[in-house]
Backbone bond lengths (Angstrom), bond angles and torsions (degrees), N, CA, C in turn:
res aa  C-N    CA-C-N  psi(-1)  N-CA   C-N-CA  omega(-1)  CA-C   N-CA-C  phi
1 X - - - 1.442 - - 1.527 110.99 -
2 X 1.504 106.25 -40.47 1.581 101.37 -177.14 1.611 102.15 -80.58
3 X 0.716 150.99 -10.43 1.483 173.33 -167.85 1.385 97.91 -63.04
4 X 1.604 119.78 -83.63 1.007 143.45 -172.52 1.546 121.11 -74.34
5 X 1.439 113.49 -16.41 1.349 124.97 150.10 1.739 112.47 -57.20
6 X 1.386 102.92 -53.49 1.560 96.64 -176.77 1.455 114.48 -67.22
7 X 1.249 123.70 -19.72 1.675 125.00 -162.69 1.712 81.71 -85.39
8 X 1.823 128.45 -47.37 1.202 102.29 -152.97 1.858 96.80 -78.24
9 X 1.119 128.00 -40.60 1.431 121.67 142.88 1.328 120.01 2.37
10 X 1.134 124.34 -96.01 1.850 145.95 -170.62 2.066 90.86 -50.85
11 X 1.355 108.93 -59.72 1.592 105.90 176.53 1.316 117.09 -56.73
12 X 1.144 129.82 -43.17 1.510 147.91 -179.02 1.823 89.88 -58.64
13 X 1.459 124.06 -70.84 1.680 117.32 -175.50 1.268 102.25 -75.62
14 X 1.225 148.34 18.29 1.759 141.81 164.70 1.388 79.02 -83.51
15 X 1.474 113.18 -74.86 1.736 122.64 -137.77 2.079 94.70 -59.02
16 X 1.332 124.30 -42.39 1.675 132.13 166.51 1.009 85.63 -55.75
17 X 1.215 143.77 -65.58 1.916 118.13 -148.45 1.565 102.00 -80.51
18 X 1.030 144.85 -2.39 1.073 148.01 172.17 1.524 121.45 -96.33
19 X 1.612 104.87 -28.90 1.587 112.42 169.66 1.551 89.64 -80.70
20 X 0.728 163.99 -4.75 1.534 147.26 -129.38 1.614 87.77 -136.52
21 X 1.783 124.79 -66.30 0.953 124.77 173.47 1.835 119.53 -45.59
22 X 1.240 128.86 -49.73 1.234 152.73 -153.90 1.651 85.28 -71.08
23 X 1.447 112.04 -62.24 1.847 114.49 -176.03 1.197 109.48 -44.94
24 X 1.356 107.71 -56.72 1.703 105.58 -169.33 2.126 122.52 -66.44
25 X 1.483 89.85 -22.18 1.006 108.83 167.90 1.582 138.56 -59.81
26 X 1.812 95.72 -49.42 1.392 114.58 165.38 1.867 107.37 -77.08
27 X 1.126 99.73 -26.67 1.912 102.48 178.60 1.803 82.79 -61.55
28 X 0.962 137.56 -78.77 1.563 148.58 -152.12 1.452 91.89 -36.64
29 X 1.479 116.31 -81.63 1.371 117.36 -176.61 1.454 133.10 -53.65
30 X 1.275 99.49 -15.62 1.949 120.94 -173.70 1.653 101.05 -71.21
31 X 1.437 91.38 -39.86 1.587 104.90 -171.79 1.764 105.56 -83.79
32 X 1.213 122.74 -42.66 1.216 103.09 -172.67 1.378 120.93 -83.11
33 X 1.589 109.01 -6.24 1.417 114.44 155.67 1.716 120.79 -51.22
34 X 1.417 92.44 -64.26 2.018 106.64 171.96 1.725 90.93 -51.27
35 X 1.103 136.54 -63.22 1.297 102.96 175.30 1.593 169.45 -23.34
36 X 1.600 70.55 -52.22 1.377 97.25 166.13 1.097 122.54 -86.59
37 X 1.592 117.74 -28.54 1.493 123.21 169.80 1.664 106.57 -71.75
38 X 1.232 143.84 -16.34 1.797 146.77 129.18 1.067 115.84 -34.11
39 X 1.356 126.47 -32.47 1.468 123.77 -169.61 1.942 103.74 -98.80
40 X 1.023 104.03 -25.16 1.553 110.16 -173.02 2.175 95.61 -90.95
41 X 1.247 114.32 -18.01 1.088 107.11 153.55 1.747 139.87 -73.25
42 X 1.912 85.92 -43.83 1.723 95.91 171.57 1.569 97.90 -58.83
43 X 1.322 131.72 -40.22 1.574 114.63 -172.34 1.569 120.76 -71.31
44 X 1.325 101.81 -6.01 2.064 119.93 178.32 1.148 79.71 -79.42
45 X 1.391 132.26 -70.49 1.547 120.86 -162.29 1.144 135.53 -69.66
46 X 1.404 108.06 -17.91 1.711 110.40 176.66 1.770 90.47 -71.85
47 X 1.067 107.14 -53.60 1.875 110.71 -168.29 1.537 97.79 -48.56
48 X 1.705 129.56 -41.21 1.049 114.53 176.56 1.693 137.21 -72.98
49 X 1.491 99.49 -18.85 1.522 116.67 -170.56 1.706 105.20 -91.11
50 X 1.486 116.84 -25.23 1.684 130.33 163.90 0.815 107.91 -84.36
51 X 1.369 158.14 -64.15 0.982 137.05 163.22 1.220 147.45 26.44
52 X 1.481 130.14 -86.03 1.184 167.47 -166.91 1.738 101.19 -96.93
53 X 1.461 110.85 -26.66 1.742 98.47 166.35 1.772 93.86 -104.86
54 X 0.744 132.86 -8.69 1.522 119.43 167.09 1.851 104.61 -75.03
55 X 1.210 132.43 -36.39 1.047 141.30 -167.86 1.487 102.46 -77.44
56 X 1.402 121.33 -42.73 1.194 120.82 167.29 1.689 124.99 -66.45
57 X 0.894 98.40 -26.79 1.609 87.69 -172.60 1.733 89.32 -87.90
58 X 1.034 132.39 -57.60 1.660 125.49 168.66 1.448 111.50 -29.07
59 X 0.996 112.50 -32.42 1.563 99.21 -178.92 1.559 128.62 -124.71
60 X 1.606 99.53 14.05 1.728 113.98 144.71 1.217 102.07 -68.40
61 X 1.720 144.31 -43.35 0.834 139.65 -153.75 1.541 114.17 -79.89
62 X 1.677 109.83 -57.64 1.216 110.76 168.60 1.452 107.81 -116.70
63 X 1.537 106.36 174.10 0.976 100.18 -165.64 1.835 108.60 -125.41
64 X 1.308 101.07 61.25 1.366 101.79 -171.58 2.091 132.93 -96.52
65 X 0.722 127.25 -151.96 1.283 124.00 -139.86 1.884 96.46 -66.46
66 X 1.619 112.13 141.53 1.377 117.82 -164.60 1.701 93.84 -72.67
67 X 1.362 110.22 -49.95 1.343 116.48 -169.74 1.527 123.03 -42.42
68 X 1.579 112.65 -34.26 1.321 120.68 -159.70 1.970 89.35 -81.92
69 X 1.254 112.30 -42.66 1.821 114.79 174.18 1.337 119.03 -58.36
70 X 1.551 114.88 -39.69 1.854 129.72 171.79 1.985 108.45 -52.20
71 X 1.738 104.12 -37.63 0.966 100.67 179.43 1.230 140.30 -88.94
72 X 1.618 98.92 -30.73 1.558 111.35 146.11 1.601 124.63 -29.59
73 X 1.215 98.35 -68.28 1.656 134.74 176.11 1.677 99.61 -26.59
74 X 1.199 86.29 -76.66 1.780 90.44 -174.39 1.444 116.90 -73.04
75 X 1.298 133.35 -28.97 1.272 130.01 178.31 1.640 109.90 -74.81
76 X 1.377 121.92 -22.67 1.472 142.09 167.58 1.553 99.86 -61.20
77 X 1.463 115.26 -57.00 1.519 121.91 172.07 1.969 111.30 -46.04
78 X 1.281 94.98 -73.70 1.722 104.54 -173.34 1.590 117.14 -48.49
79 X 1.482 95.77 -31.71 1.750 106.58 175.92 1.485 127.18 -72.00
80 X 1.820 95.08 -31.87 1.409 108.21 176.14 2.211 107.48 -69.64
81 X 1.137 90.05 -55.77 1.747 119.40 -154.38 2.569 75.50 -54.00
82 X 1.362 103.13 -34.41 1.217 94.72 -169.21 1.586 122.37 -87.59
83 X 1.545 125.68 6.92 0.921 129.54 -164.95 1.845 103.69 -100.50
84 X 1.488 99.66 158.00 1.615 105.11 -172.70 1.350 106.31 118.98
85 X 0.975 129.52 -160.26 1.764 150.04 -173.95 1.295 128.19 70.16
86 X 0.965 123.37 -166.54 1.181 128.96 -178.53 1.901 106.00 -99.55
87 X 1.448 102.78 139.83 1.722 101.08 169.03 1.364 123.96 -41.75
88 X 1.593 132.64 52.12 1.279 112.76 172.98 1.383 113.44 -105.93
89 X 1.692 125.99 161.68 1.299 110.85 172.57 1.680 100.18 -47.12
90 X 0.779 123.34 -86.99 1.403 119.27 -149.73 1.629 116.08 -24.47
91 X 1.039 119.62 -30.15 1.195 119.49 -155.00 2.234 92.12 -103.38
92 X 1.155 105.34 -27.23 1.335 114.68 -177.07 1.835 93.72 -76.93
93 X 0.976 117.89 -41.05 2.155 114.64 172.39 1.509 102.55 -58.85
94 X 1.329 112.32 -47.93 1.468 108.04 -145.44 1.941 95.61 -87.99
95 X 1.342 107.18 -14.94 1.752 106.18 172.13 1.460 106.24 -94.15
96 X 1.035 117.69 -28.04 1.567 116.43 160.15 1.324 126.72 -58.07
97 X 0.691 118.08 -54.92 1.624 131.77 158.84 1.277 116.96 -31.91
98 X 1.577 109.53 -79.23 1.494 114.57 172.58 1.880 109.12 -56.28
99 X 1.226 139.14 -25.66 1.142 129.99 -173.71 1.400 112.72 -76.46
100 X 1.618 109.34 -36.89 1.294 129.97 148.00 1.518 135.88 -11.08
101 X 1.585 81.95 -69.38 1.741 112.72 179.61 1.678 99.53 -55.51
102 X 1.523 94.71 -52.21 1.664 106.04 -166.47 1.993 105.70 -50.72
103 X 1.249 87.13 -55.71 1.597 110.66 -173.89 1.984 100.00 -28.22
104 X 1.489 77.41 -76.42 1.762 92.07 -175.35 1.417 111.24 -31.11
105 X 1.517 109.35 -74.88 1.523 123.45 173.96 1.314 108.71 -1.30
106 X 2.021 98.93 -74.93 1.494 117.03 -160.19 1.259 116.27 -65.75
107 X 1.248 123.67 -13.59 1.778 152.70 -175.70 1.480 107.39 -93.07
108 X 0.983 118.16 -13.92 1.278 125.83 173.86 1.825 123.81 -98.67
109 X 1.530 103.23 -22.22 1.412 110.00 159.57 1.790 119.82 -88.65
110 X 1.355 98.37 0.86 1.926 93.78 167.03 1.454 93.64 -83.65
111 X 1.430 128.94 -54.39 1.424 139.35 -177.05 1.507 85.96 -24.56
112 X 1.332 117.95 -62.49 1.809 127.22 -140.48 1.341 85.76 -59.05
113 X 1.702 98.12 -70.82 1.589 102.45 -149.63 1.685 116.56 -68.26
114 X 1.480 108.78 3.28 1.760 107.61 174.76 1.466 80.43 -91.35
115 X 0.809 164.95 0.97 1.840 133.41 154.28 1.390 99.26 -77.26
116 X 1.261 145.86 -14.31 1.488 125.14 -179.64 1.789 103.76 -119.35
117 X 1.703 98.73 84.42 1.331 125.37 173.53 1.679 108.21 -25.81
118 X 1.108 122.45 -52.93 1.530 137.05 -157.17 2.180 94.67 -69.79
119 X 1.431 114.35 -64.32 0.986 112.31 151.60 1.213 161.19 -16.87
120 X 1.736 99.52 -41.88 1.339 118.70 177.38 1.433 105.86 -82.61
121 X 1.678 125.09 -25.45 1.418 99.09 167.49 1.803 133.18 -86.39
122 X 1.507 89.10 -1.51 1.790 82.29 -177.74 1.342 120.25 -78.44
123 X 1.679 114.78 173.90 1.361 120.53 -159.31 1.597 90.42 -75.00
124 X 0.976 134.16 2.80 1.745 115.15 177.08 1.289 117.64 -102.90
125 X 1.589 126.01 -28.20 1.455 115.81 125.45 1.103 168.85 -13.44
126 X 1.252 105.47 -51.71 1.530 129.08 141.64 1.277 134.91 -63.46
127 X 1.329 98.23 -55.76 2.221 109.04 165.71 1.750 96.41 -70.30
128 X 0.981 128.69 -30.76 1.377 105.88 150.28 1.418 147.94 -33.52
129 X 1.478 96.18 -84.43 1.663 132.45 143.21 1.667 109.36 -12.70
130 X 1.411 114.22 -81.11 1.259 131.44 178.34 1.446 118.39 -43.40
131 X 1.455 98.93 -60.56 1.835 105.19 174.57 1.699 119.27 -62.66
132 X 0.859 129.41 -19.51 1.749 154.21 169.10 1.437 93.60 -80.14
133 X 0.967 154.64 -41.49 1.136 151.54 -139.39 1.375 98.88 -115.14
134 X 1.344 127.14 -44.51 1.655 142.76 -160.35 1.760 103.73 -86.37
135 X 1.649 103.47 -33.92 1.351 104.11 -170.48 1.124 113.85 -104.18
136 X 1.482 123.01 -4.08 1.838 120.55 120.98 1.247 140.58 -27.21
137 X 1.572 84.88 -52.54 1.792 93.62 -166.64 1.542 85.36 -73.22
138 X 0.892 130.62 -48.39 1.646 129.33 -159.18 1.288 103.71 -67.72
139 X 1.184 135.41 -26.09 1.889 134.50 -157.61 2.005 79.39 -90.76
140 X 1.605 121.46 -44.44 1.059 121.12 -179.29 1.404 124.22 -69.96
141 X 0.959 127.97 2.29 1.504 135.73 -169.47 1.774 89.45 -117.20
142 X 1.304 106.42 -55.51 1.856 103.34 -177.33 1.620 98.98 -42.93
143 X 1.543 105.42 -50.40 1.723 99.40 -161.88 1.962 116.86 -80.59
144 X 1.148 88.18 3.06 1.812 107.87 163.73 0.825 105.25 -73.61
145 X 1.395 116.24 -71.84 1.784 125.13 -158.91 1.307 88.86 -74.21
146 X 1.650 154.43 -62.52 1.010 117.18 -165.75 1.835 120.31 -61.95
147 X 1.435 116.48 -35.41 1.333 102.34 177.45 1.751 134.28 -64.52
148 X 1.748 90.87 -7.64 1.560 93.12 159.73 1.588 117.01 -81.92
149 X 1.016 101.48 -33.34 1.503 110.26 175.43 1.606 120.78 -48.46
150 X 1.784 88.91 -42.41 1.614 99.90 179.38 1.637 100.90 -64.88
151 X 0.835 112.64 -59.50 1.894 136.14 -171.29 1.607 110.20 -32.26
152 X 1.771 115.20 -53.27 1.145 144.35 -176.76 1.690 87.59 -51.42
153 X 1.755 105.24 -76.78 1.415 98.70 -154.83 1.700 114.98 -88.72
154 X 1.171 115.05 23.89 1.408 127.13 172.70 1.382 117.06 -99.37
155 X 1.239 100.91 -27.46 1.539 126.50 163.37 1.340 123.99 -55.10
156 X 1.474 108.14 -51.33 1.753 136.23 177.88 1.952 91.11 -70.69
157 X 1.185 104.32 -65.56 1.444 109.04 -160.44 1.693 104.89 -74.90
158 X 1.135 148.02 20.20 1.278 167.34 153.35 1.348 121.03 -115.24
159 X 1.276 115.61 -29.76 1.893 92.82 -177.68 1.793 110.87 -104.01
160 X 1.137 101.31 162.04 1.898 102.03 171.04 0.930 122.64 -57.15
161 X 1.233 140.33 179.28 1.485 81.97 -58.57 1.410 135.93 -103.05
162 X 1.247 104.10 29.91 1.602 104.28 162.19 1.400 124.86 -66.48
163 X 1.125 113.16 1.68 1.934 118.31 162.52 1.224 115.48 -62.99
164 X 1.531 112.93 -25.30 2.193 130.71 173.84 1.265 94.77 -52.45
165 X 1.319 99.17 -70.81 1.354 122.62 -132.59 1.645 97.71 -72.61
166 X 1.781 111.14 -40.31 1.547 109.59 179.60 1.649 120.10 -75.87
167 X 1.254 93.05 -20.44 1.914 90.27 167.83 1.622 109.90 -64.95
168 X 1.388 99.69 -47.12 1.681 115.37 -173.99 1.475 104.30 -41.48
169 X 1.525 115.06 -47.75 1.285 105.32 -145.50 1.781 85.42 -118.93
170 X 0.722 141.66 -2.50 1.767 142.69 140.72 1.473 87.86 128.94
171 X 0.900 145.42 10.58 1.981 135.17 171.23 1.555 106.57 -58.34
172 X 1.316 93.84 128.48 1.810 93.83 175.82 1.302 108.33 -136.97
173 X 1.554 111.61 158.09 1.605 106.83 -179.61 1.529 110.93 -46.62
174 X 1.499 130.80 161.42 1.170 154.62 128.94 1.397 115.66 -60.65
175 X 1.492 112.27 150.25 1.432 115.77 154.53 2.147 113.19 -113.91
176 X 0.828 95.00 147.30 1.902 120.23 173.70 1.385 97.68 -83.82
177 X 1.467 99.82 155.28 1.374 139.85 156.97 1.941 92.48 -52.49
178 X 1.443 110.65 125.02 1.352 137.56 140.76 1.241 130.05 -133.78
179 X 1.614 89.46 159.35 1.474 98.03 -165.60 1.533 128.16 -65.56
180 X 1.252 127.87 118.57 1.425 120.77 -179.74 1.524 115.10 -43.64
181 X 1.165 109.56 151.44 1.587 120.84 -174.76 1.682 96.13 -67.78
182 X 1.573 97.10 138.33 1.273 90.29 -174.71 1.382 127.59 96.07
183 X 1.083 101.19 -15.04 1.928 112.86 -174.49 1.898 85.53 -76.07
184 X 1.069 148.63 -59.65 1.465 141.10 -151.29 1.232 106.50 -67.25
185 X 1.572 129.03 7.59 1.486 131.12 -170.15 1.492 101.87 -127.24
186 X 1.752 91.28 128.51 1.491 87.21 175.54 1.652 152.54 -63.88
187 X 1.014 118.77 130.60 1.547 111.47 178.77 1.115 126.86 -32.78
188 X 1.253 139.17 121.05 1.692 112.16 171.81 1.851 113.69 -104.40
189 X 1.001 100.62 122.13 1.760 113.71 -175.93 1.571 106.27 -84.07
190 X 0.879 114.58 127.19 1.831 130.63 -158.95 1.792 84.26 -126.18
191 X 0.806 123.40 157.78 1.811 158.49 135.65 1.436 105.87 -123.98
192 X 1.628 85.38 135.24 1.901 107.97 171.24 1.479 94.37 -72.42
């Protein structure tokens, strides 16, 4: 009798040291997800805070269409007013979207400024060009590293048996950055 007291004992502190390990574990990965989803924000904001001085110095230079800056303008607005939250899909569509919006906008003043030949070679063109180009790659690298991040702890929080242990203790899958419908089809680039 005392025997079997100690085994359910010794089983009783395996199965705790294993909930105990498993928590801190999913805390580890929970967090470096929110991390990374911080870092895929700092790259919303650098794109938002350059922006608007990249746009300016492009358009001391030339002086082209008001509309294509109005739209910047406001999609810079909707993108800003939308940033923050917590990692949920919902909130990962609806900043995508608006970053989206932004994207296009800013993609739409290379369109501009390749109709004004003379333009396209100066140094503000290029540091244009370049910075648009860099804070892509960077919004794309944030949404890498966070979807490994997601991957890592979806991994933990889905397989055996830490799938027990993460229901037990409330850990649930995450969702990643995917591609909008439509992303596998090409753009088509028009000049007026």
């Amino acid at each position: 009798m005392k025997r079997s007291g100690l085994i359910l004992v010794a089983v009783l502190a395996v199965i705790g040291i294993y909930f105990l390990v498993s928590y801190n574990s999913f805390v580890k990965k929970d967090e470096k997800v929110r991390q990374q989803w911080s870092e895929v924000q700092n790259t919303y904001q650098r794109r938002l805070d350059l922006t608007p001085n990249l746009v300016s110095t492009v358009k001391g230079i030339a002086g082209f269409e008001q509309s294509t800056l109005v739209a910047i303008a406001e999609a810079r607005g909707r993108a800003q007013q939308g940033l923050g939250g917590e990692p949920t899909p919902e909130n990962y569509n609806r900043q995508s979207d608006l970053q989206d919006s932004l994207a296009a906008a800013s993609n739409r003043i290379i369109a501009v400024i390749e109709r004004y030949p003379t333009l396209k070679g100066t140094e503000a063109y290029r540091g244009l060009q370049t910075q648009l180009e860099g804070n892509e790659r960077r919004i794309k690298v944030a949404r890498n590293d966070f979807n490994a991040a997601v991957a890592v702890y979806n991994s933990a929080v889905r397989s055996f048996p830490g799938n027990i242990a993460a229901g037990v203790l409330g850990f649930k899958p995450r969702e990643g950055f995917q591609a909008v419908a439509g992303a596998d089809q090409n753009v088509a680039i028009k000049f007026r």
